[in-house]
N, C-alpha and C positions, 0 to 999 in steps of 0.2 A: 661789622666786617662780613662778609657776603662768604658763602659756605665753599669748599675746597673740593665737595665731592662731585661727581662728573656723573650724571645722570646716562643712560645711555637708552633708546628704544627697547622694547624687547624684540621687537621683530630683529635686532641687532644680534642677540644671543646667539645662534647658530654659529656667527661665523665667529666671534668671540670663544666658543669653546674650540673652534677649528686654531684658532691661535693656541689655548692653552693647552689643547691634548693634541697633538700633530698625529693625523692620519683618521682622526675621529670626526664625521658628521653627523650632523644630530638633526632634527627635525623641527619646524616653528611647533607643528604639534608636538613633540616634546617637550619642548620648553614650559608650553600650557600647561602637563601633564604635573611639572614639576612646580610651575605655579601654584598648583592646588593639593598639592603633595605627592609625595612617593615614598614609598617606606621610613613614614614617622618623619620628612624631610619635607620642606617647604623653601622652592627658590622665592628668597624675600624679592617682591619689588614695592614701588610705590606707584599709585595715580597721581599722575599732575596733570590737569585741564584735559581728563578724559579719557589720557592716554596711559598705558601701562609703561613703564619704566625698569630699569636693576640698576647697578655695580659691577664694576670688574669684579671689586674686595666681596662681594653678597655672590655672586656667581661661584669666585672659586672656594669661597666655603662650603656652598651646596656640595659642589664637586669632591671638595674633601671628606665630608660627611662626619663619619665618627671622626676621623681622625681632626678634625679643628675643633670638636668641641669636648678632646680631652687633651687636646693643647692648652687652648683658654682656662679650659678649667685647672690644669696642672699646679700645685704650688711648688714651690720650691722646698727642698729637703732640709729636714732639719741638720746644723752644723754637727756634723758627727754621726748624722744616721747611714745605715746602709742601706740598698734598696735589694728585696728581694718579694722573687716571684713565690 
C-alpha cells in the first residue's frame, strides 16, 4: 500500500508557515537555517532524487518546539494521582 504522507518541496516552507502562523513571513534562507538546526532544533526533511523535501506534520512540530516534545513525551497520570507543580 503506497504511503499517505505528502511530501512537499522545501522551497515550498515559507508560504506554508505563512498559512500556519498568519501575518508571519519567513525567509527560504530561514528555512535552511532551521534545516541544519537552531537552538538544539532541526526542521526534519528528507532527499528524494536530489531534492530536499518536509511535512506539514515535520514543519509544525519544528514550530512547536518544546512544547510537542513534552506533548509526545507526556504519559498519562496515574488513576488517583494529583498533579502538582
Amino acid at each position: 500500500m503506497p504511503s499517505q504522507t505528502k511530501y512537499l518541496p522545501l522551497l515550498l516552507a515559507p508560504s506554508v508557515v505563512a498559512e500556519l502562523v498568519p501575518g508571519r513571513k519567513v525567509s527560504i534562507q530561514s528555512v535552511y537555517k532551521w534545516m541544519h538546526g537552531v537552538r538544539g532544533k532541526r526542521l526534519r526533511t528528507k532527499l528524494i532524487a536530489g531534492r530536499r523535501y518536509f511535512t506539514r506534520e515535520w514543519l509544525e512540530a519544528f514550530l512547536l518546539g518544546d512544547e510537542a516534545d513534552e506533548f509526545a513525551q507526556a504519559e498519562p497520570a496515574a488513576k488517583g494521582a494529583s498533579c502538582t507543580k
